[in-house]
C-alpha positions as CSV (number, residue, x, y, z in Angstrom):
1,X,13.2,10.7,-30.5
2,X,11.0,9.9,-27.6
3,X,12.0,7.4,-25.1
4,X,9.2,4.9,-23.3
5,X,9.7,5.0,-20.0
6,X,7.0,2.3,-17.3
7,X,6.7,3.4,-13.7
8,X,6.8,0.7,-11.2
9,X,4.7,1.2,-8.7
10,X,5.9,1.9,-5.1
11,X,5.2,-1.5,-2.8
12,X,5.4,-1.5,1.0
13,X,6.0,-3.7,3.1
14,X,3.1,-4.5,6.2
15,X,6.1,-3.0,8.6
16,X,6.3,0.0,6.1
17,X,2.0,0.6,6.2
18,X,2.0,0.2,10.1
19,X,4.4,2.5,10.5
20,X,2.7,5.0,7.7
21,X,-0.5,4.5,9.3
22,X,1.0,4.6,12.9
23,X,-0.4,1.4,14.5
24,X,0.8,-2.3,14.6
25,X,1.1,-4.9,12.1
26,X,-1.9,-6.7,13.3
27,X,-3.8,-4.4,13.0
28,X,-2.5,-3.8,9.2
29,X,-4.2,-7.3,8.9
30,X,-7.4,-6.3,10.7
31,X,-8.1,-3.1,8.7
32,X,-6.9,-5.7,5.4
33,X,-9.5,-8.4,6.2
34,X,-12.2,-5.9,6.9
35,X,-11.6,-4.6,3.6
36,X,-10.6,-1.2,5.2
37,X,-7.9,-0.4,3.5
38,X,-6.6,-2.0,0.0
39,X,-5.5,-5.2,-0.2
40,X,-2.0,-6.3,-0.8
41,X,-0.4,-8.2,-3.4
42,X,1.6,-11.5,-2.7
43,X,5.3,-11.8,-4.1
44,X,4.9,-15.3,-2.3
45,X,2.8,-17.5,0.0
46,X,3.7,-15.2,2.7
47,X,5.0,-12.2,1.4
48,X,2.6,-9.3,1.3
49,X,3.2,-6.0,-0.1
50,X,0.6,-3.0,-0.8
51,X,0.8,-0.8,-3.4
52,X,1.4,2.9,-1.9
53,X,-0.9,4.5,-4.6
54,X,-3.8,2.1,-4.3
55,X,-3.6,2.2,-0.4
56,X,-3.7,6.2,-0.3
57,X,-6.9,6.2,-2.7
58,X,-7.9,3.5,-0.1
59,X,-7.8,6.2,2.8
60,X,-9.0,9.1,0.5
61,X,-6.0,10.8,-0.2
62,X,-4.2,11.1,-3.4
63,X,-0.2,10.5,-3.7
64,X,1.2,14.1,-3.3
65,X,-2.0,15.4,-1.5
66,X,-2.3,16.9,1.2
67,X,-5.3,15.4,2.5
């Protein structure tokens, strides 16, 4: 018997993507609005959270890479 198991994906917080990407959250925003890196999904009006996966193939690297 197999078992279906759904992966949610990993979502970060703009505290959690400054810190990966090692600047401030403003400029999370300013890298978002230029379309530099991916853009986040809303849990509410002011909410924003990224998806890890989709904001590493933003940057060129792959989850698990060592790019």
């Amino acid at each position: 018997m197999t078992t279906a198991t759904t992966t949610t994906p990993e979502l970060l917080t703009k505290k959690q993507v400054a810190e990966y990407l090692q600047c401030s959250t403003r400029q999370v925003e300013l890298l978002t609005n230029r379309n530099q890196i991916a853009r986040p999904l809303y849990l509410g009006v002011a909410s924003p959270r990224w998806v890890r996966a989709e904001l590493l193939a933003s940057l060129g690297k792959t989850p698990g890479g060592d790019q």
